[in-house]
N, C-alpha and C positions, 0 to 999 in steps of 0.2 A: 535457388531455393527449391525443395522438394515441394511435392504433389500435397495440399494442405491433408492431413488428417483428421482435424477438429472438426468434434460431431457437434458438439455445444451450437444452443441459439441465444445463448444468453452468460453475460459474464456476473452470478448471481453470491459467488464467493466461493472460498477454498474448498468450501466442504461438498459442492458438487461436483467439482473434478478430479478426477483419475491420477495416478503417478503418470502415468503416460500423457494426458492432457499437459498435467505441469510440464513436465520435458519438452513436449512441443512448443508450447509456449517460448521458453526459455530458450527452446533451437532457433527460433524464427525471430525471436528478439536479437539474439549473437547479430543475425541475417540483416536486420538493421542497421545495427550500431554503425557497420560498415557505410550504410545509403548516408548516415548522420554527420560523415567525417567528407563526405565530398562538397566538390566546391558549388554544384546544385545539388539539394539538399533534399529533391523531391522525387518520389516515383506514379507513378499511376493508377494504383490498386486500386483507389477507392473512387478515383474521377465518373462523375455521373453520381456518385453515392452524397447523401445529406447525412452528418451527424450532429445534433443537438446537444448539446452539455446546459443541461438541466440542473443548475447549483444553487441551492435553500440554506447552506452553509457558507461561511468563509471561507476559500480557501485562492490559496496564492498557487504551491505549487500543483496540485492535484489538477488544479482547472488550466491554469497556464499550459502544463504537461501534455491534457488530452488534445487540448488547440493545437500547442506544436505538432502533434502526432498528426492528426486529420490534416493540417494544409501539407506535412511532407507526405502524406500517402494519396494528396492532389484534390481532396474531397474537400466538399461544401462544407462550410458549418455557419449553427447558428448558435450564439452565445445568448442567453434565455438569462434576464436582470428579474429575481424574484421579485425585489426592494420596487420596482417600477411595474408590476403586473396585475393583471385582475387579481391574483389573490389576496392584493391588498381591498379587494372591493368585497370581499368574500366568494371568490369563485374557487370550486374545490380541488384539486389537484387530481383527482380524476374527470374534471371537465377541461383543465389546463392541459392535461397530457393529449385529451382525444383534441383542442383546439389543435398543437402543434402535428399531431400527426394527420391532420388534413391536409399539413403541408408536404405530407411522404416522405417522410424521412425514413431513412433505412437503419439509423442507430439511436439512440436516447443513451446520454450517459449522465445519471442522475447522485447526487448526494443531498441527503434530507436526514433532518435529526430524527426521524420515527425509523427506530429499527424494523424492517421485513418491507420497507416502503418500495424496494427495487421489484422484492416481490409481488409486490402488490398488483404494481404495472404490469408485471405477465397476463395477467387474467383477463386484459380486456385488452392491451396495446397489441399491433400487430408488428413492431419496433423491435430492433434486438435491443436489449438494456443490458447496460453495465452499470453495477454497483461503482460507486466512484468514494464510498463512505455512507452506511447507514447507523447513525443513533449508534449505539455502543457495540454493534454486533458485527458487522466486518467491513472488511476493506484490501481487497482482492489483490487490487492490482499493486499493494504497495509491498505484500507480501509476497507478491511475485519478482517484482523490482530488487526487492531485498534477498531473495533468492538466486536471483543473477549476478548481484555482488558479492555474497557469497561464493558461489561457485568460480567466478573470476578469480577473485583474490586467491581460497582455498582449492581451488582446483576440484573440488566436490562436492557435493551436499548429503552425504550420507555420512554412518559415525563421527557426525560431530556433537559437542556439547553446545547446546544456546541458551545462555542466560539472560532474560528479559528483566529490566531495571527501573522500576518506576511505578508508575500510577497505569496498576496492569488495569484496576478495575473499571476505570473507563474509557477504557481501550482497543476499538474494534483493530486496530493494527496490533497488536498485541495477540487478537483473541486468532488474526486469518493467520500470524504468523507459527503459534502455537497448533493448529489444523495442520498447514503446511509441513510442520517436522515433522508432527507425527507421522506425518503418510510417507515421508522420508525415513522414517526411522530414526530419528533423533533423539538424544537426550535432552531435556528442557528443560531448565532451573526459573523458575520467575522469582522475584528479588523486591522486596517492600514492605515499609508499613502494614502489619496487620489489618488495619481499616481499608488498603486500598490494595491488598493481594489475601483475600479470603481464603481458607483450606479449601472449599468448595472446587477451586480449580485445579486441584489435585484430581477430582471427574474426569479432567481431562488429557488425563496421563502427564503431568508435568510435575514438578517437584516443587515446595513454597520453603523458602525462605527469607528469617527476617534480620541474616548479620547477612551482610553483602559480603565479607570476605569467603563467607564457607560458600556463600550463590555464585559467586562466578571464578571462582577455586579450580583451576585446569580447565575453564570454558578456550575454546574457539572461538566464540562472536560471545562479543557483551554488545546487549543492543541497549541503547537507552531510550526511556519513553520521559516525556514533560509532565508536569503535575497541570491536568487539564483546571485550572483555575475556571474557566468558564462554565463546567460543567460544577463546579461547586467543592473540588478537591481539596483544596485549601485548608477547610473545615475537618478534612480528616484526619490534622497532625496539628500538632500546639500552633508550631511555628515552620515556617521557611528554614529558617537560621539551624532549628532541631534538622530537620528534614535532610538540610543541605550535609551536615556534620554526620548524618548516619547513611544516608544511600548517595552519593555523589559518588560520579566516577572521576578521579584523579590519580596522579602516576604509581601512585604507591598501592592503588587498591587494583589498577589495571596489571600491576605487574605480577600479581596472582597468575594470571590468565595464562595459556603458554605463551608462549615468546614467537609464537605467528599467529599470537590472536587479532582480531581486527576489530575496530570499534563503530557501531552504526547509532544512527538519529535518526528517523520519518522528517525531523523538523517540524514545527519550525524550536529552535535549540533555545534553553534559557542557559545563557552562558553564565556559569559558577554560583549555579544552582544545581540542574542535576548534574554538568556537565562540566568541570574545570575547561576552562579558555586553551589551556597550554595543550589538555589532549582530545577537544574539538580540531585544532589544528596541524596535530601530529600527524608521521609517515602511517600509526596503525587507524589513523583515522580515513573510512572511507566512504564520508556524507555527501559532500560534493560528487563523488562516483554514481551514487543513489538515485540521486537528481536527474545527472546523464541518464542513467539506465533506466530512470521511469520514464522518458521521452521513447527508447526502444522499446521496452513492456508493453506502452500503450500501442506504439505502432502494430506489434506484432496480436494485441487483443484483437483491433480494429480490423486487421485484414485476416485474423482466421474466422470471424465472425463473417465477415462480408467482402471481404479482398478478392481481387482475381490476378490469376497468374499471370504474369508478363515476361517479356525477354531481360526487361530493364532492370528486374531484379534479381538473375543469375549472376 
């Protein structure tokens, strides 16, 4: 593995890193994959280092992922249960953050429904923080992740089309993903319901459409996103049944696409709802890859933030 070049002290989302930050990343991920496929599974970069996964949301793969990452890079961690903490007593999440970093930890990797809340933590923590998912506004690493399977499958991340499909509007993966091309240089179709893909995101260089067949019409990647029901989506179309019949991605609307396009999901998937079952489990389907490649992403966040070079990882 090369000499780290990341200048960053903090993983705050796409739109503070450079095309060359991304690359790095994405180089030192590849660098991984490899440590992920051996019969020990661990290296040493971050041994002596603590990171905290600090999580105020649900989540399965996002939190699962960064654990996997910290024990294969041999580092401590603490898994931090909001549902059991003083903030259940009223204690405020800037007296939560300085309790745990009296313990010196050297990384926080936080998700919390208030968007800017990673930022927030910069101004007093002396922690590196990574976004892990803020409130509707981004989500870094999934975007990166998803960059990496792109690039694997396509061989490139430049002049491609990406059509984004779903419920963009409460969508922090959506929104890092849509940063991310642009800095690529991408064309970017997002795809939905009026009510849950506004012109407004036309601001950000991308194209709105609301026939899915003209939105992912000669795309490269059709990503698909969930109708965030918890966040109140639901409410933004008659019906499911309508929903499912106008934006779903099944064979006949995937075949638009070219014929090496690939299909992605963040997860977690509602099967034959936005997502027909038959091409969640297809060859152009490549979710399950995602998965893998967020366990690399995270590895490769973790050690260009605070890693040190070893033999073991040449």
């Amino acid at each position: 593995m090369r000499e780290k070049t990341f200048k960053q002290n903090h993983l705050l989302g796409i739109e503070h890193l450079s095309v060359a930050d991304i690359e790095t990343i994405l180089e030192t991920a590849e660098a991984f994959i490899e440590v992920s496929t051996r019969e020990v599974k661990k290296v040493p970069a971050l041994k002596g280092k603590t990171v905290v996964n600090l999580f105020f949301e649900n989540s399965t793969r996002t939190r699962s992922s960064f654990e996997i990452a910290a024990k294969r890079l041999s580092a401590d961690l603490i898994n931090f249960n909001s549902s059991v903490s003083s903030l259940k007593k009223g204690e405020t999440l800037k007296d939560t953050v300085l309790t745990l970093e009296a313990m010196n930890p050297h990384i926080i990797v936080i998700r919390h429904s208030a968007s800017g809340s990673p930022h927030y933590l910069t101004t007093f923590a002396r922690s590196s923080i990574i976004n892990a998912g803020d409130g509707f506004h981004e989500h870094p690493t999934q975007a990166l992740l998803d960059a990496l399977t792109i690039q694997q499958r396509l061989k490139t991340l430049r002049k491609l089309k990406i059509a984004i499909v779903g419920d963009i509007l409460h969508s922090r993966v959506a929104r890092s993903n849509i940063i991310l091309h642009q800095k690529m240089g991408n064309e970017i179709s997002l795809v939905g319901p009026p009510s849950l893909v506004p012109l407004e995101f036309e601001k950000m260089g991308a194209s709105v459409y609301y026939d899915i067949r003209r939105g992912v019409k000669g795309a490269d990647v059709i990503m698909m996103l969930r109708v965030q029901e918890e966040r109140g989506a639901k409410n933004y179309f008659p019906s499911i049944r309508e929903y499912r019949n106008l934006f779903a991605i099944n064979r006949d609307i995937f075949s638009l696409a070219k014929k090496s396009a690939i299909l992605m999901h963040p997860g977690p998937i509602n099967r034959d709802v936005e997502i027909e079952t038959f091409m969640a489990d297809s060859r152009q389907s490549v979710i399950l890859e995602q998965v893998t490649n967020g366990i690399a992403v995270r590895m490769a966040v973790l050690y260009l933030l605070k890693g040190e070079i070893h033999e073991t990882l040449n």
